[in-house]
Residue, then its C-alpha position, 0 to 999 in steps of 0.5 A: x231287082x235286074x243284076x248287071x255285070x260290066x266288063x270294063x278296063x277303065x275303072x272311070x267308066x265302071x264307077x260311073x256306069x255302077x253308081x248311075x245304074x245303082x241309082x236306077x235300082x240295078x244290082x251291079x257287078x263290075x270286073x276290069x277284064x274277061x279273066x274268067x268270064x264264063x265262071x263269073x257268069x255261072x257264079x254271079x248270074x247277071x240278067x245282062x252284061x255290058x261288055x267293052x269291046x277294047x280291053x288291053x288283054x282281051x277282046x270284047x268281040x271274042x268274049x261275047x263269042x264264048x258267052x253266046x256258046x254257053x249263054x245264048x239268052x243272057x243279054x249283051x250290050x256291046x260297049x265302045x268308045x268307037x262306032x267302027x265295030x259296029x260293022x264287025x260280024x262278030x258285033x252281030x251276035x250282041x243285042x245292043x251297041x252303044x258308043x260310050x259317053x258320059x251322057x248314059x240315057x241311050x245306054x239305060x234305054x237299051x239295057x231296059x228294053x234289053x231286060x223287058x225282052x229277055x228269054x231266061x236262059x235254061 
């Protein structure tokens, strides 16, 4: 079983996000902020995260940078509710962007095929 995290500071969306992809039979992590990803990360060992881009303490764009220093295999779908960053050059390192919505499908296709293509990391 796939081990998510979500890094999410809406608690709406973590919830929803958790139950729909429990159902889909993914063990799911969610924290409401960066706070200490990398050490979340090296604890939890999740084979993908999903990670907003707007959060009110931190940056998405500048946590998925820490994460490709250390974790360069670890899958990342960039999660927003706005499609402007996808021109960000800092978006470029994620493996997937998707716009949030309610309707999940486009995000569990990308988190699919995120984890049949996945290196392992070292």
């Amino acid at each position: 079983m796939a081990k998510i995290l979500i890094v999410d500071d809406e608690e709406g969306i973590r919830m929803l996000y958790s139950m729909e992809l429990q159902d889909e039979g993914y063990e799911v992590v969610t924290r409401p902020d960066g706070k200490n990803l990398l050490t979340v990360v090296d604890e939890e060992k999740p084979d993908c995260i999903i990670l907003d881009i707007k959060m009110r303490e931190y940056s998405g764009l500048d946590l998925l940078q820490e994460l490709r220093r250390k974790y360069y295999n670890l899958p990342v779908i960039l999660n927003s509710a706005y499609s402007s960053f996808k021109v960000d050059l800092k978006a470029v390192a994620a493996d997937y962007y998707v716009v949030k919505s309610s309707d999940l499908r486009e995000l569990k296709e990308k988190l699919k095929i995120a984890l049949e293509t996945r290196i392992p990391c070292p």
